[in-house]
N, C-alpha and C positions, 0 to 999 in steps of 0.2 A: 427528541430533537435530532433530526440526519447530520449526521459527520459532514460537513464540507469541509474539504483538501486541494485548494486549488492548484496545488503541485502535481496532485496525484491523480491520475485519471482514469477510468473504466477502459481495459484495452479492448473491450466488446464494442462499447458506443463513446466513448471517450467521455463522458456526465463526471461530473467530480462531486456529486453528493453520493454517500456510501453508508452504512448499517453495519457495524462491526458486530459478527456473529459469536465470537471465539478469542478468548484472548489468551495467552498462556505462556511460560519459560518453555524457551528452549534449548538445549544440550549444550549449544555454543554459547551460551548468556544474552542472547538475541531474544526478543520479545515476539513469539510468532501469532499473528493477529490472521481469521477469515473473518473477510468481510462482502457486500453484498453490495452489487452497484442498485442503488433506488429506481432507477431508471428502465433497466432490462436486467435484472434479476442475475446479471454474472455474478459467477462467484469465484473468487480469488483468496491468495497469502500474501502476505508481505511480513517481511522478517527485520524489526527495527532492532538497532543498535545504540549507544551509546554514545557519541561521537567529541572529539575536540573541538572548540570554536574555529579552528583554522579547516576543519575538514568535515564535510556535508554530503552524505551520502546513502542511497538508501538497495538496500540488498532484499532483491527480489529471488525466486525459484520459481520455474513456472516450465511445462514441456514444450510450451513456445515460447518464441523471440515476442515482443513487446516494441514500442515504439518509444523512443525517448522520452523522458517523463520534460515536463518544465514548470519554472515556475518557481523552484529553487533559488535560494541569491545566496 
């Protein structure tokens, strides 16, 4: 079944169904996941964390800038 993230979106074609390839710890305690937009076959990281209920936030690395995620509340 495809991941849909309707916060998170394909910075290729913007599609928010995704195939996560990879998942794994990484060094900072962050969860480093590639994944794979269903759509047009980008392929990306994102580095999730932990967070408090007061505080929502999602920590990207990427060699490009990206467009505002939404969809967050």
């Amino acid at each position: 079944m495809p991941e849909n993230h309707p916060g998170l979106i394909c910075p290729s074609c913007g599609n928010s169904r995704f195939k996560t390839l990879e998942s794994r710890p990484h060094e900072s305690g962050a969860i480093r996941r590639r994944k794979e937009c269903r759509c047009c076959k980008f392929r990306f990281t994102t580095y999730e964390t932990t967070i408090t209920p007061n505080e929502l936030r999602l920590l990207k690395k990427q060699a490009r800038q990206w467009g505002k995620l939404v969809g967050f509340a």
